[in-house]
C-alpha positions as a printed NumPy array, in Angstrom:
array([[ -3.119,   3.637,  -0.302],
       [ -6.925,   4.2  ,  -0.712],
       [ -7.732,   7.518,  -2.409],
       [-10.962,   8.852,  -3.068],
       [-11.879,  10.872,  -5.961],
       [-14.962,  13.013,  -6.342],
       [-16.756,  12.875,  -9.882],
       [-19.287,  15.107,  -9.46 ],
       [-19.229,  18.116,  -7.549],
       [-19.14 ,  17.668,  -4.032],
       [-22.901,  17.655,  -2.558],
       [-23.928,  19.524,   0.731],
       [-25.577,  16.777,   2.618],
       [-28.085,  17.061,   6.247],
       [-26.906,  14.819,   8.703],
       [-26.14 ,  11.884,   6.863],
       [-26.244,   8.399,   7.34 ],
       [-23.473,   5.849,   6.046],
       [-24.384,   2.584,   4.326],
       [-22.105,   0.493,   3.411],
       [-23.278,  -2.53 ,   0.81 ],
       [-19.922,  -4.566,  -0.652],
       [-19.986,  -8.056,  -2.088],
       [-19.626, -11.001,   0.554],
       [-21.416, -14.011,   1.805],
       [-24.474, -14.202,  -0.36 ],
       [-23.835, -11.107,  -1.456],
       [-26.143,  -9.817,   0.686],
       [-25.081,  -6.289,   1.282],
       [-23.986,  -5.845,  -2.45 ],
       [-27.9  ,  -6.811,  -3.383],
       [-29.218,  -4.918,  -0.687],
       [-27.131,  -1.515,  -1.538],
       [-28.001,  -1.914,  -5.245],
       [-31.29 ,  -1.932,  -4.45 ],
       [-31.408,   1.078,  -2.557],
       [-29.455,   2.778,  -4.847],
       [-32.045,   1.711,  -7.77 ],
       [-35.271,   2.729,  -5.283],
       [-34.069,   6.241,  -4.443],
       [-31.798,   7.619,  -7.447],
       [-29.061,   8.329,  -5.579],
       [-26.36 ,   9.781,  -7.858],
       [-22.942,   8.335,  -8.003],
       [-20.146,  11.317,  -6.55 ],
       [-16.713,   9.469,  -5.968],
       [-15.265,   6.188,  -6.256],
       [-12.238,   4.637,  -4.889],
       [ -8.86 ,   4.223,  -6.252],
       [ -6.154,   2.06 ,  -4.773],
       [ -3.52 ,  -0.481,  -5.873],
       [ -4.818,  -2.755,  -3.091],
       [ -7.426,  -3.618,  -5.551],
       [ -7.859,  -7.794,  -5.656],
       [ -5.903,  -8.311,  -9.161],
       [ -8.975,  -9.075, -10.825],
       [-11.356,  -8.155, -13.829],
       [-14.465,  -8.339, -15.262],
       [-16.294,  -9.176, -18.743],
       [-19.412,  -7.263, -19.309],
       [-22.067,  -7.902, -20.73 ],
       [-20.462,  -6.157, -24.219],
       [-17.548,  -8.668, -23.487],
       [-15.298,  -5.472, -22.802],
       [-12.792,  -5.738, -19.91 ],
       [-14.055,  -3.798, -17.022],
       [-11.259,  -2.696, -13.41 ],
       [-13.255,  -3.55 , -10.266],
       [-14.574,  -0.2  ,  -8.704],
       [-15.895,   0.699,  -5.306],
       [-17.988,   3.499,  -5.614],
       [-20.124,   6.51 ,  -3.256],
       [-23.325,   7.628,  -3.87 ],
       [-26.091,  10.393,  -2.124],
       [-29.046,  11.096,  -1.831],
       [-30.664,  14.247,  -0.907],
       [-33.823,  13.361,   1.811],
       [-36.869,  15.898,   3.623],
       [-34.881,  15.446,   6.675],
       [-31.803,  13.284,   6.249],
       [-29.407,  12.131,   3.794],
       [-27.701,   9.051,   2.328],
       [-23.825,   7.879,   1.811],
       [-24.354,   5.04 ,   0.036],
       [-20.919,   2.966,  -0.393],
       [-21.142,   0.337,  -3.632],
       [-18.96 ,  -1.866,  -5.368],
       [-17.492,  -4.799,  -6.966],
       [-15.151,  -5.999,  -4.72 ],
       [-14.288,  -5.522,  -1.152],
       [-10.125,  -5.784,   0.47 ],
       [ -9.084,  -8.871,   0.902],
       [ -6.033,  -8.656,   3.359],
       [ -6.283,  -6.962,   6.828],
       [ -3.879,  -4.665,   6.24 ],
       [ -5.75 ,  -3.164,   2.85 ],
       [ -9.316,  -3.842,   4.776],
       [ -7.863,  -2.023,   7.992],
       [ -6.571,   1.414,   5.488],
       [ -9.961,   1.182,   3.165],
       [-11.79 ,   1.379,   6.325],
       [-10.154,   4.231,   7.81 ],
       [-10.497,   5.94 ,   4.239],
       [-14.572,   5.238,   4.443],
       [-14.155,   7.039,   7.82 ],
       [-12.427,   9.957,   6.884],
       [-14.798,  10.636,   4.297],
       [-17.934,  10.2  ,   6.794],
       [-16.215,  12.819,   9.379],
       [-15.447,  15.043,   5.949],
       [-19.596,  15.044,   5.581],
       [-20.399,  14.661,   9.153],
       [-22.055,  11.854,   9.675],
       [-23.623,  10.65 ,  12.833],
       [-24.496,   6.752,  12.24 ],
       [-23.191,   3.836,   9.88 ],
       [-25.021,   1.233,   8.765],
       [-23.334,  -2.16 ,   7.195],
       [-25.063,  -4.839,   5.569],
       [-23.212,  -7.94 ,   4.873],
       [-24.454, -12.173,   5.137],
       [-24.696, -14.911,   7.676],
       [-23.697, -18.383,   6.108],
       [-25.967, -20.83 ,   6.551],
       [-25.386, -24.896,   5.294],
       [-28.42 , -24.71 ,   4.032],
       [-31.042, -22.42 ,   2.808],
       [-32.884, -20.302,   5.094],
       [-36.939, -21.079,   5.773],
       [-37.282, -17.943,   7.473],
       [-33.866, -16.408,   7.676],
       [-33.457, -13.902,  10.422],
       [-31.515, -10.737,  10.519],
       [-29.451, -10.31 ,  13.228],
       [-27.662,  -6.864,  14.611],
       [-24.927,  -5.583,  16.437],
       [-22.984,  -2.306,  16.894],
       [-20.064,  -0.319,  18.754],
       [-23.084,   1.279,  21.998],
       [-25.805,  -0.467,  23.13 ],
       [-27.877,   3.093,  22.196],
       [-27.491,   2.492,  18.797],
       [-28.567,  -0.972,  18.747],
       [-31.36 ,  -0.333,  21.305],
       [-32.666,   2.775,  18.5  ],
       [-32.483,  -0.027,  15.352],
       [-34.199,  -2.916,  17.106],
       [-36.484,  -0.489,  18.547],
       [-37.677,   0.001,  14.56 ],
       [-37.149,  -3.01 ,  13.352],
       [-37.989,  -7.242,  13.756],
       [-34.046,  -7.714,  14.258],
       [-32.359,  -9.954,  16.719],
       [-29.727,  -8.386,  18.755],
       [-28.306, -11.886,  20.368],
       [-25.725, -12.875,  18.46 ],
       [-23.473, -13.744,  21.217],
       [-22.497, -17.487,  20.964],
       [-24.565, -17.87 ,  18.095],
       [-22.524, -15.286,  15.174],
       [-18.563, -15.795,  15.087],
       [-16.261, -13.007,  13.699],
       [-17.502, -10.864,  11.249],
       [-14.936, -10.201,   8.771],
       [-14.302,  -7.741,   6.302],
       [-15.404,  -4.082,   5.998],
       [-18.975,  -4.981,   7.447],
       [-17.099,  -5.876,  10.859],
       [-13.981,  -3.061,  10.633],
       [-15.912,  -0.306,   9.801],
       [-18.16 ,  -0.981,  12.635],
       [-15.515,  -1.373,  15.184],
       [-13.006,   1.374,  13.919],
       [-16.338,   4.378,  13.806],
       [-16.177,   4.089,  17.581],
       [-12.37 ,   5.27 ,  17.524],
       [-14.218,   8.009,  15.607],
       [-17.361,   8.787,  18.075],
       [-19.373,   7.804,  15.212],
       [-22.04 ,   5.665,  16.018],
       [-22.534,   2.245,  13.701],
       [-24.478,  -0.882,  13.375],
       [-24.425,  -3.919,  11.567],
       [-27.368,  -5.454,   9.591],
       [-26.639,  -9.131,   9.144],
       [-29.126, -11.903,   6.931],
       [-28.946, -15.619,   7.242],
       [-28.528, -17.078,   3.884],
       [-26.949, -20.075,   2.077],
       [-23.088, -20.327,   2.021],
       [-22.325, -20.145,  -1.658],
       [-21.735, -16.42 ,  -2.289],
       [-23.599, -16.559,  -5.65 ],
       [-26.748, -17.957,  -4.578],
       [-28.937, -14.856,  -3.144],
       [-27.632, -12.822,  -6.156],
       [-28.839, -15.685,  -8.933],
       [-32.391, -15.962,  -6.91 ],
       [-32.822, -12.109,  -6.758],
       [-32.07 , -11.493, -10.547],
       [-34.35 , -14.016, -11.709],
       [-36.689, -12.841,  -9.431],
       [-36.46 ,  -9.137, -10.779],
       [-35.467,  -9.592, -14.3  ],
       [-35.773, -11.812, -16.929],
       [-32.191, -11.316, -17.869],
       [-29.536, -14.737, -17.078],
       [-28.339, -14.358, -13.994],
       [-25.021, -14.327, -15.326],
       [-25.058, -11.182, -17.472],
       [-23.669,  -9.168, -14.804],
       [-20.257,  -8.828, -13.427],
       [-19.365, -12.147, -10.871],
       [-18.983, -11.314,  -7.061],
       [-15.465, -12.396,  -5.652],
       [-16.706, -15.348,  -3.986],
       [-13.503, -14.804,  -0.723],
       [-15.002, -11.602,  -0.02 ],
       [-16.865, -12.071,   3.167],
       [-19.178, -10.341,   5.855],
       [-19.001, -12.89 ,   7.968],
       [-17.589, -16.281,   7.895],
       [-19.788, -18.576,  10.62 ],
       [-21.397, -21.08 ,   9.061],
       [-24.746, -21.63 ,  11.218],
       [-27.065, -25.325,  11.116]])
């Protein structure tokens, strides 16, 4: 059972869009969502509890024992808001992946919104040149609007196997919903640390290891491309 519980008081958000950003094949989406959490401000205003959590947990950095937590953030725009969806983990089963979905869902219809956007990793043997990002979605409208603004290739057909995890299932299950939803997927390397080591060292000066690990089964997607 997936529950989500509000932490600050419940914002009044404009047509919002969904992003979803949880750990998986190069933790991609995880570095992406941080990111844009970081850039904008957004303010954290629920997190999810469940028993399906993996049974795992994490030392920080004051070598305290931390639970995983997947978390919901917003932020107000001119014209349009953010759902930002963050965490530490992602399900691991289908069963808890299928439920934690259909939770995420709920919550969008509770604030209305009209797209979804997941981010997640394309594994690659080895690392990307000039990685591309690729996209899908559940209508060809709402692909046709994000390549429209955006260098993104839209054949993945023969080329991307199953995408697995919330990245895929949220995707596919929003069109049960008449919510429209994408999916924003990066080539990089295969070993799920790799993008998050280069980004930190990149951005901070910190070891790349002062943060908490990503659970390297968690996945976006699982083809390996040459």
């Amino acid at each position: 059972m997936w529950k989500l519980n509000y932490t600050a008081k419940k914002p009044a958000l404009k047509n919002p869009i969904l992003i979803e950003g949880l750990p998986g094949i190069g933790n991609v989406g995880k570095l992406a969502i941080d990111f844009i959490i970081d850039e904008t401000g957004a303010k954290k205003i629920a997190e999810f509890h469940s028993d399906a959590f993996p049974h795992t947990v994490f030392v920080n950095e004051q070598n305290i024992v931390e639970l995983p937590a997947i978390e919901v953030f917003a932020k107000q725009g001119k014209k349009q808001d953010l759902l930002l969806l963050a965490g530490d983990v992602q399900p691991l089963d289908e069963q808890s992946c299928y439920k934690f979905s259909g939770a995420v869902l709920d919550m969008a219809k509770e604030f209305n919104c009209k797209e979804i956007i997941t981010l997640g990793g394309i594994a690659m043997k080895q690392v990307p040149k000039n990685p591309q990002v690729f996209l899908t979605g559940n209508s060809r409208a709402i692909i046709s609007k994000y390549k429209k603004s955006a260098s993104l290739n839209s054949s993945l057909y023969g080329i991307v196997g199953p995408i697995v995890g919330v990245s895929g299932v949220l995707v596919g299950l929003a069109k049960r919903k008449n919510i429209n939803a994408v999916s924003m997927l990066a080539e990089t390397y295969g070993c799920p640390l790799t993008a998050e080591r280069i980004a930190r060292k990149s951005s901070s000066k910190e070891s790349p290891f002062t943060t908490k690990p990503s659970t390297p089964t968690s996945m976006a997607c699982c083809t390996y491309r040459t």
